[in-house]
VMD Tcl script that builds the backbone (N, CA, C; Angstrom):
set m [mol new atoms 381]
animate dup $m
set s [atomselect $m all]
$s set {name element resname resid chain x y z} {
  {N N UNK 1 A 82.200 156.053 38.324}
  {CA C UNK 1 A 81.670 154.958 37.539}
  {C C UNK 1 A 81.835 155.303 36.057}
  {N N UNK 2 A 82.144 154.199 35.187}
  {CA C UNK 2 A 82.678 154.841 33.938}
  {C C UNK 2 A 81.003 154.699 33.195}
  {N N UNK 3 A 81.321 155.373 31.834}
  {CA C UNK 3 A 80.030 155.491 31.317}
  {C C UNK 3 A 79.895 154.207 30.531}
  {N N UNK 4 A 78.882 153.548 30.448}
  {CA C UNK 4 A 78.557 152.477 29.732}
  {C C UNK 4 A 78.040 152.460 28.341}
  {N N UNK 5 A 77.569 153.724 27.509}
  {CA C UNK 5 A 77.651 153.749 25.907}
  {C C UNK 5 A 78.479 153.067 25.347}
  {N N UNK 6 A 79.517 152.625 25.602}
  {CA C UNK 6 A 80.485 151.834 24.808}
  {C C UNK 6 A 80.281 150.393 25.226}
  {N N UNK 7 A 80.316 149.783 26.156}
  {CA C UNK 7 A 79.514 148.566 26.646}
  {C C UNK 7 A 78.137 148.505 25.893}
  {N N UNK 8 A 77.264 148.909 25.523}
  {CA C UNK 8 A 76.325 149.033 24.771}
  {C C UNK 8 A 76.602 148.829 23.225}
  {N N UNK 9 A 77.547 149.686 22.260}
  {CA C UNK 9 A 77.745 149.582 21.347}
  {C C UNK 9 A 78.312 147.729 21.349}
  {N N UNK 10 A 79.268 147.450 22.380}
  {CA C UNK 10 A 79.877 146.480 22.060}
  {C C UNK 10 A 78.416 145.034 22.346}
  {N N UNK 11 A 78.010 145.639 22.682}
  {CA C UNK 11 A 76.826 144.325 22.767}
  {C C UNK 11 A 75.852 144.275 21.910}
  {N N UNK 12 A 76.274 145.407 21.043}
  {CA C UNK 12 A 74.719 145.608 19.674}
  {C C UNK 12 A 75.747 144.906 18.702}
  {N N UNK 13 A 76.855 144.579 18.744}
  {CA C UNK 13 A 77.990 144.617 17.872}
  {C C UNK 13 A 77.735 143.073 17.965}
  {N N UNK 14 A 78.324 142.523 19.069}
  {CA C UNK 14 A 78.154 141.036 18.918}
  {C C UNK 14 A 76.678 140.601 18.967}
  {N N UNK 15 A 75.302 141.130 19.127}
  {CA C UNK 15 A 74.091 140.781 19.027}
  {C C UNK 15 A 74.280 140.565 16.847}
  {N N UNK 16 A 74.367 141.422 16.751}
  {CA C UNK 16 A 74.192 141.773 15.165}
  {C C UNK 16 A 75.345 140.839 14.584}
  {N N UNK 17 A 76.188 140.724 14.742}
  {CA C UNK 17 A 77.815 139.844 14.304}
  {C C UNK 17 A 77.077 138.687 14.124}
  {N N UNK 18 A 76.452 137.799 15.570}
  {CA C UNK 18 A 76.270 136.704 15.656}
  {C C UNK 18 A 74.500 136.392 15.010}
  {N N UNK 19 A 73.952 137.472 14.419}
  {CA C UNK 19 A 72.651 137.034 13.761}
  {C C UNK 19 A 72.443 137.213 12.581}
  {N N UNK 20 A 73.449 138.432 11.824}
  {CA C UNK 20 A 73.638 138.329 10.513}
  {C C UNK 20 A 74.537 137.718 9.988}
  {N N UNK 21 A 74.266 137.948 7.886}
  {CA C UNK 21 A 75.205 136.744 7.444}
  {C C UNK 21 A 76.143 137.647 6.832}
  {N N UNK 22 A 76.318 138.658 7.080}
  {CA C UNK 22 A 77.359 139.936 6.970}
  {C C UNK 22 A 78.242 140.652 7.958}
  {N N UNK 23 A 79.467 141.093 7.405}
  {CA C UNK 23 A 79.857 141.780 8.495}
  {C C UNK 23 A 79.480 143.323 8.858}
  {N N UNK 24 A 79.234 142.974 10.230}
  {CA C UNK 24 A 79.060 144.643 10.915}
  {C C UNK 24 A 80.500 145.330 11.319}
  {N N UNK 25 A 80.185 146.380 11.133}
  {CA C UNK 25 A 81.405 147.410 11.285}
  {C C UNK 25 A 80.775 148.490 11.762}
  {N N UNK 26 A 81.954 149.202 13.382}
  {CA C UNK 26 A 81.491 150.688 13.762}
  {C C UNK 26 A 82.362 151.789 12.915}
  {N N UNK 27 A 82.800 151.350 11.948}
  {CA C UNK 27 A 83.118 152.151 10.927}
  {C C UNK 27 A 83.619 151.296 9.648}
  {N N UNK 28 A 83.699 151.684 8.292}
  {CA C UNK 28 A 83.295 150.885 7.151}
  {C C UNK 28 A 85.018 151.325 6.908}
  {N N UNK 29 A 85.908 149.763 6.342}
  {CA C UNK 29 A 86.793 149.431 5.565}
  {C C UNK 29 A 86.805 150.124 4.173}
  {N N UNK 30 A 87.791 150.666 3.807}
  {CA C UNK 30 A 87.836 151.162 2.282}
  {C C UNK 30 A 87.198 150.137 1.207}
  {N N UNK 31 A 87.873 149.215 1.654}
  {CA C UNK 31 A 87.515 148.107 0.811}
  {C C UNK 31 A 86.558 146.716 1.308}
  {N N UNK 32 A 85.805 147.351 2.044}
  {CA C UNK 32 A 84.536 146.388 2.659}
  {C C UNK 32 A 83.534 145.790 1.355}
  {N N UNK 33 A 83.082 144.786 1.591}
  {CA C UNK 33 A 82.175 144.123 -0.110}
  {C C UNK 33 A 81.135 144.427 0.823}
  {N N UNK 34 A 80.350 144.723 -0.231}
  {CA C UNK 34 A 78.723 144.623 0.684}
  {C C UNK 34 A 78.189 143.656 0.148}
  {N N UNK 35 A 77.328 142.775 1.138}
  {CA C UNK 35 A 76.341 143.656 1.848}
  {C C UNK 35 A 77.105 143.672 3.330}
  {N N UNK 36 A 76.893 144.892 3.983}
  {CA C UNK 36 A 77.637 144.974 5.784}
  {C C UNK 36 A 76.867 146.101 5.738}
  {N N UNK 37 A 76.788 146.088 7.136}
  {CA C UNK 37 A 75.771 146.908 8.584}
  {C C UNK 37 A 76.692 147.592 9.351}
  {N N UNK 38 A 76.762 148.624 9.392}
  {CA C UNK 38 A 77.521 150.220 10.235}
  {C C UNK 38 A 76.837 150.612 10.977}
  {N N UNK 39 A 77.242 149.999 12.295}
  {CA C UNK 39 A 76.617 150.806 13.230}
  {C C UNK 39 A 77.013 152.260 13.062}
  {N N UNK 40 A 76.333 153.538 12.702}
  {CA C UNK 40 A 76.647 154.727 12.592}
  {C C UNK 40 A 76.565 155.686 13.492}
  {N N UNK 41 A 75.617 156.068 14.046}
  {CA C UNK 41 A 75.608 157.331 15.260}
  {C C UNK 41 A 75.089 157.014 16.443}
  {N N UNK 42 A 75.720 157.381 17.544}
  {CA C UNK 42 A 74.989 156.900 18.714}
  {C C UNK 42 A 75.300 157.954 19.503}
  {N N UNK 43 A 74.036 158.334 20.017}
  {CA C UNK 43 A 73.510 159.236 20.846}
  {C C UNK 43 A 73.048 159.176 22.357}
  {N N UNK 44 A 73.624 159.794 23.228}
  {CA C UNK 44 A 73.038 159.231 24.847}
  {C C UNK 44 A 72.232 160.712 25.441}
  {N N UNK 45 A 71.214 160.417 25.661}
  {CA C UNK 45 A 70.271 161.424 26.410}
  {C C UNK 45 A 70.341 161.399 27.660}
  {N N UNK 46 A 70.192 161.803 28.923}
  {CA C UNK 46 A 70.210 161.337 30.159}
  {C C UNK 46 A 68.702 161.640 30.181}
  {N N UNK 47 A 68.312 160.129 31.051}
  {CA C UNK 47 A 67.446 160.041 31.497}
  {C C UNK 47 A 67.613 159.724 33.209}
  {N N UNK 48 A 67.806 160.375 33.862}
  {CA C UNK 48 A 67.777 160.162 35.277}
  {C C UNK 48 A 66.324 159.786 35.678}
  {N N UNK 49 A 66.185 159.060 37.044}
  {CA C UNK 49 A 65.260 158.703 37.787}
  {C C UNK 49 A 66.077 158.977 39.365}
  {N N UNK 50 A 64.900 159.089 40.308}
  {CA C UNK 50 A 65.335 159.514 41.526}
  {C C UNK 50 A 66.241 158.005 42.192}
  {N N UNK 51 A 66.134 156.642 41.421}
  {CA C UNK 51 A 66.603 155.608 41.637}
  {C C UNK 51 A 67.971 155.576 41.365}
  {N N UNK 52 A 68.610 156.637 40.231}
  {CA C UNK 52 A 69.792 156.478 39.700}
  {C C UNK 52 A 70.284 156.822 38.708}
  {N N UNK 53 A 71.297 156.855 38.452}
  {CA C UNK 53 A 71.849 157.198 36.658}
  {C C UNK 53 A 71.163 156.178 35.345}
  {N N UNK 54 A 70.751 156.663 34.071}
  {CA C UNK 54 A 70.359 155.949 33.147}
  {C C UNK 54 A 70.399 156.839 32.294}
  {N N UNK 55 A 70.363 156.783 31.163}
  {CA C UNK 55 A 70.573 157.274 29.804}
  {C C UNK 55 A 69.765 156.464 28.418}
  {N N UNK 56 A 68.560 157.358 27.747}
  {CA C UNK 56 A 68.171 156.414 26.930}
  {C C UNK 56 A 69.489 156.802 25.337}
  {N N UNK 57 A 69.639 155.925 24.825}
  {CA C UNK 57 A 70.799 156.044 23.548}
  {C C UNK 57 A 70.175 155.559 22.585}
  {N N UNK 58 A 70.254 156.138 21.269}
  {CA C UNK 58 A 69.854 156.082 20.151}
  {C C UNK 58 A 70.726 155.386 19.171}
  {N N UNK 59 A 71.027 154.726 18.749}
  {CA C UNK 59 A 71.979 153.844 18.119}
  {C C UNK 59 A 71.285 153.892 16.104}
  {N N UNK 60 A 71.666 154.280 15.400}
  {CA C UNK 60 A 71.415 154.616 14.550}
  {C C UNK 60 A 72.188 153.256 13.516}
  {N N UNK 61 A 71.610 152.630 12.792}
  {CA C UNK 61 A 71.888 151.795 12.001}
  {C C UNK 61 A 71.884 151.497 10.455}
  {N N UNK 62 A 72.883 151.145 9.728}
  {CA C UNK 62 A 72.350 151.041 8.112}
  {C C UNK 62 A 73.051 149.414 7.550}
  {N N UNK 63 A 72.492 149.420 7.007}
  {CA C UNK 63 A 72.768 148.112 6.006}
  {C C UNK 63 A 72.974 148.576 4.390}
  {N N UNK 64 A 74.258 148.141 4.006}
  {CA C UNK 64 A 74.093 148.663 2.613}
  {C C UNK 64 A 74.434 146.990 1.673}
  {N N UNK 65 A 73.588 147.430 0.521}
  {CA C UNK 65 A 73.806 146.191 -0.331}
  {C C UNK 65 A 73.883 146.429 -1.661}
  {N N UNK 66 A 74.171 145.388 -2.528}
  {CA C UNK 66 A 74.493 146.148 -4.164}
  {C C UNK 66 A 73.377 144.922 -4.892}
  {N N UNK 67 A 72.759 144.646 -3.678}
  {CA C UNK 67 A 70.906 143.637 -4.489}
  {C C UNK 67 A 70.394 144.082 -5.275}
  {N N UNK 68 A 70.476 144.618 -6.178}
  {CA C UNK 68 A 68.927 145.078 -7.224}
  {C C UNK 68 A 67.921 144.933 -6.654}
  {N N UNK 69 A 67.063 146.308 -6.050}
  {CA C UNK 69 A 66.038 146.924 -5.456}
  {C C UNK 69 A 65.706 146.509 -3.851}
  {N N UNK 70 A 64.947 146.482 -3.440}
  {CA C UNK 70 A 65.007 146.745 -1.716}
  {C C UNK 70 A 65.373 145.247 -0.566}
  {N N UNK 71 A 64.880 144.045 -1.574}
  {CA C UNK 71 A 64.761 142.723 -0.917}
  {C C UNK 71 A 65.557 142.437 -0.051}
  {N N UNK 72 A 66.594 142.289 -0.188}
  {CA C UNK 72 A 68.298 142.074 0.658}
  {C C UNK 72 A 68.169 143.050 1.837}
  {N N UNK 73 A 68.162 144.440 1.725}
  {CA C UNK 73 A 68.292 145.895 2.588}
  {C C UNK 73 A 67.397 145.379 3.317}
  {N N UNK 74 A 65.718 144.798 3.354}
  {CA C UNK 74 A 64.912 144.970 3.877}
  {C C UNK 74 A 64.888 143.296 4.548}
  {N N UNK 75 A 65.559 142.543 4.283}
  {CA C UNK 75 A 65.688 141.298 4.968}
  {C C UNK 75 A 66.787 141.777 6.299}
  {N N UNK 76 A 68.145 142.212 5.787}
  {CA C UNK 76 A 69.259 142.805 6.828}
  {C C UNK 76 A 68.010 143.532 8.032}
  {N N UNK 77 A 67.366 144.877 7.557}
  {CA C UNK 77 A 66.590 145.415 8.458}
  {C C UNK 77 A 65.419 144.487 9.516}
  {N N UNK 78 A 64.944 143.648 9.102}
  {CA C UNK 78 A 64.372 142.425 9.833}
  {C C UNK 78 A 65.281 141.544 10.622}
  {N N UNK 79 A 66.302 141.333 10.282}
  {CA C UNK 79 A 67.099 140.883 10.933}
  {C C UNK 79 A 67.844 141.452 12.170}
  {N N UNK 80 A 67.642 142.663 12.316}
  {CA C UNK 80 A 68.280 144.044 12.909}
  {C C UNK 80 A 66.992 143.774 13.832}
  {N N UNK 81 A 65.931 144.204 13.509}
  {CA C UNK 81 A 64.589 143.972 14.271}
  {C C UNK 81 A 64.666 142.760 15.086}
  {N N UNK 82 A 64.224 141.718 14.761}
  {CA C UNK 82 A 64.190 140.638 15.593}
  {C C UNK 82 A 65.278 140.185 16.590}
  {N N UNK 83 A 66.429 140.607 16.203}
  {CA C UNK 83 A 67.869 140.633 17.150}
  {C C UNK 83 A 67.613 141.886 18.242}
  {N N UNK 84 A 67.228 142.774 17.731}
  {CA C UNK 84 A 66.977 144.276 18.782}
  {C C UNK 84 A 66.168 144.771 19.256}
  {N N UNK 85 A 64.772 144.027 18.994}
  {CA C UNK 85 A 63.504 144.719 19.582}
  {C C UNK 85 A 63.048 144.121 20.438}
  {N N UNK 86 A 62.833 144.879 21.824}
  {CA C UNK 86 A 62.536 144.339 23.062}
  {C C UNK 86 A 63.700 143.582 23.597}
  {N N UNK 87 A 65.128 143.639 23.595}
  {CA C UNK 87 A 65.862 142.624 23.597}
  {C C UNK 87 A 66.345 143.660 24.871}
  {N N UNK 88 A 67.013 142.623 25.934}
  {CA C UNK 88 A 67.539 142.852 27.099}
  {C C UNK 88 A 69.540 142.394 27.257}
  {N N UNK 89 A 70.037 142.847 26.778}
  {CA C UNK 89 A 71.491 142.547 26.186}
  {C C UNK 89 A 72.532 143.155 27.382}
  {N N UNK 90 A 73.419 141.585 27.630}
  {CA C UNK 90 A 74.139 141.562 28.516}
  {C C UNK 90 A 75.341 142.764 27.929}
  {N N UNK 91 A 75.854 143.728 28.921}
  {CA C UNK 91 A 76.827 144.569 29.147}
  {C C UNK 91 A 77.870 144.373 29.731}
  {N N UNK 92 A 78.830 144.686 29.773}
  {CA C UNK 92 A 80.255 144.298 30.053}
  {C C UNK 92 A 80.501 145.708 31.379}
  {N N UNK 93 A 79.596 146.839 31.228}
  {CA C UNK 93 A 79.434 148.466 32.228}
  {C C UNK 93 A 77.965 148.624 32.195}
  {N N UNK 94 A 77.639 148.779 33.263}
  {CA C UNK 94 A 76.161 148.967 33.668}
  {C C UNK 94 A 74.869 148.203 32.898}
  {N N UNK 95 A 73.712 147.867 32.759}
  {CA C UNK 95 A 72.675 147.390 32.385}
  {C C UNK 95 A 71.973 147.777 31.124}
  {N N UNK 96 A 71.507 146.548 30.683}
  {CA C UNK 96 A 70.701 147.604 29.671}
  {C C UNK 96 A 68.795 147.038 30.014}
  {N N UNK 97 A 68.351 147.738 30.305}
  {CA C UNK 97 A 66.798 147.800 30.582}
  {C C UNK 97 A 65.920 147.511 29.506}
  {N N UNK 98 A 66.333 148.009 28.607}
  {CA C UNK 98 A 65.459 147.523 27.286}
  {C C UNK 98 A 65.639 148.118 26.304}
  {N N UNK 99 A 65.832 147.399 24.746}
  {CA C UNK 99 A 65.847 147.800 23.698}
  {C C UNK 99 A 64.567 148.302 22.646}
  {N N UNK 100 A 64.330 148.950 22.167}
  {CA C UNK 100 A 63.497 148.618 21.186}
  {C C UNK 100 A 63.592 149.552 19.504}
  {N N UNK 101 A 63.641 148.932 18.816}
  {CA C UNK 101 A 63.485 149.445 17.452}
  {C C UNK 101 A 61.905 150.381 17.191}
  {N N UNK 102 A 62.819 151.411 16.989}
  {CA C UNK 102 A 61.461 152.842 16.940}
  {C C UNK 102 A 61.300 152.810 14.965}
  {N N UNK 103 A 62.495 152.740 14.681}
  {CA C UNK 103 A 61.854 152.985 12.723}
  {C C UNK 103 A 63.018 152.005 12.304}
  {N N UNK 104 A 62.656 152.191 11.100}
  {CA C UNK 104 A 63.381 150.986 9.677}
  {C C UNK 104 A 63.165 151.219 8.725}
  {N N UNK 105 A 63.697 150.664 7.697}
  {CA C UNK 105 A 63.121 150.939 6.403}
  {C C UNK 105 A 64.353 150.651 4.984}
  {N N UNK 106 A 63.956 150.887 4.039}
  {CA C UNK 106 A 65.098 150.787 2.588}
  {C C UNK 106 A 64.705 152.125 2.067}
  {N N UNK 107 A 65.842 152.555 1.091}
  {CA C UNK 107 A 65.840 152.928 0.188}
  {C C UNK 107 A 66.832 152.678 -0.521}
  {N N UNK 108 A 66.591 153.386 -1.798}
  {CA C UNK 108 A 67.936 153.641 -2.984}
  {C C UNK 108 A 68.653 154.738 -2.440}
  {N N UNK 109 A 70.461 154.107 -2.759}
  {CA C UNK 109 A 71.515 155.055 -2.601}
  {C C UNK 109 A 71.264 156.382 -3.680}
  {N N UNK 110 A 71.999 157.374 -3.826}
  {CA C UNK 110 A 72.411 158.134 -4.699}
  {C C UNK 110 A 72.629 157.387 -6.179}
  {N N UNK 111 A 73.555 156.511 -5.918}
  {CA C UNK 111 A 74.132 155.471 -6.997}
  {C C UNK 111 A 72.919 154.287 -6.806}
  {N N UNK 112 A 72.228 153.937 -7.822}
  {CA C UNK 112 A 71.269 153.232 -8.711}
  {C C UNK 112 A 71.672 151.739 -8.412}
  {N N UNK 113 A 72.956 151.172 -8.281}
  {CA C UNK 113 A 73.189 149.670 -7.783}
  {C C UNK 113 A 73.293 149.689 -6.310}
  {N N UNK 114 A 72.891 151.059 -5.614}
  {CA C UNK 114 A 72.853 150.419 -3.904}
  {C C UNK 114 A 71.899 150.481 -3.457}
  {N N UNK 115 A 71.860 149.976 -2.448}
  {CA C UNK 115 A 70.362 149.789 -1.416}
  {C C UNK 115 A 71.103 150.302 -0.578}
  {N N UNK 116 A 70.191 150.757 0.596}
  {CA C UNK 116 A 70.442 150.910 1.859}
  {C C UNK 116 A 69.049 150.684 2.558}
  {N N UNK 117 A 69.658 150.149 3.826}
  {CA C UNK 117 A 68.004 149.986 4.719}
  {C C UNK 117 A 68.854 150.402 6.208}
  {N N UNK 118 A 67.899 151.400 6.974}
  {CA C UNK 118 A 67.947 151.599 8.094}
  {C C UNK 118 A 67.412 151.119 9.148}
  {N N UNK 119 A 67.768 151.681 10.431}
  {CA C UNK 119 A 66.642 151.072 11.769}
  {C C UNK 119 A 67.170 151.685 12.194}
  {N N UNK 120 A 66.688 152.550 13.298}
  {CA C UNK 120 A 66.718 153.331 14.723}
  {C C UNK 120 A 66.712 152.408 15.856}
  {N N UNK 121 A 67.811 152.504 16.709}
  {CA C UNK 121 A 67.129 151.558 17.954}
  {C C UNK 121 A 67.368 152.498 19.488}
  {N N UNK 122 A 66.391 152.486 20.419}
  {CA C UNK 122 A 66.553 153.313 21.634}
  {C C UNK 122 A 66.301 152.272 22.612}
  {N N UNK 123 A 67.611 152.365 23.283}
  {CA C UNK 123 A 68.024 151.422 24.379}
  {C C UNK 123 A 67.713 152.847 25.327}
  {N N UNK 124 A 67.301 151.922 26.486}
  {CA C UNK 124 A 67.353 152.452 28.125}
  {C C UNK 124 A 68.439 151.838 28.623}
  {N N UNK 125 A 69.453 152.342 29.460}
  {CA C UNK 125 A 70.853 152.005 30.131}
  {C C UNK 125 A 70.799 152.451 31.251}
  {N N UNK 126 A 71.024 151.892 32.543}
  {CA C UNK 126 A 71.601 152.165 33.586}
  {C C UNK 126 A 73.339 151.847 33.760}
  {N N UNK 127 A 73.754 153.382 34.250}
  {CA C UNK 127 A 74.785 153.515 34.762}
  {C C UNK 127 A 75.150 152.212 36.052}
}
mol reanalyze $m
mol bondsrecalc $m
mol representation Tube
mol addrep $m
């Protein structure tokens, strides 16, 4: 049975595509304009049960914007939320059991004209 982390990414991809007003990318264009959302690290733990294969995955998220101070970053991150928390998202390889957004948040880049806002999200997956 193939592993379904990638069926997963691809369904956080079109969840997020089709609810923000930016583009998401699993990796950022040289020349991408912001504001856009990178899905960035994703992580699979195994979580077995005596029922079967499952894996909880950590999907690590950012939003970057060139808004003057947090407003924009922290709207994208709400938007990330309400699309991903508690959400049950059709897969293309095995199931997904449930989503939920564990943290979020903004800050300032290094560089003074960016924002960035994060969110953590930990999906449960069955194989």
């Amino acid at each position: 049975m193939s592993d379904p982390t990638n069926a997963l990414v691809v369904s956080i991809y079109t969840a997020l595509d089709a609810a923000l007003s930016c583009p998401v990318y699993s990796y950022t264009p040289t020349d991408a304009a912001m504001p856009y959302v990178v899905i960035d690290t994703v992580q699979a733990v195994p979580n077995e049960t005596l029922q079967g294969r499952r894996d909880e995955v950590f999907v690590y998220l950012t939003a970057w914007t060139k808004y003057r101070g947090s407003k924009q970053a922290n709207e994208l991150v709400a938007t990330i939320y309400s699309t991903l928390h508690r959400a049950k998202l059709s897969m293309s390889t095995g199931r997904m059991v449930r989503a939920y957004v564990t943290a979020r948040g903004s800050e300032p880049d290094i560089q003074d004209e960016i924002f960035k806002g994060r969110a953590t999200v930990r999906c449960l997956i069955e194989h």
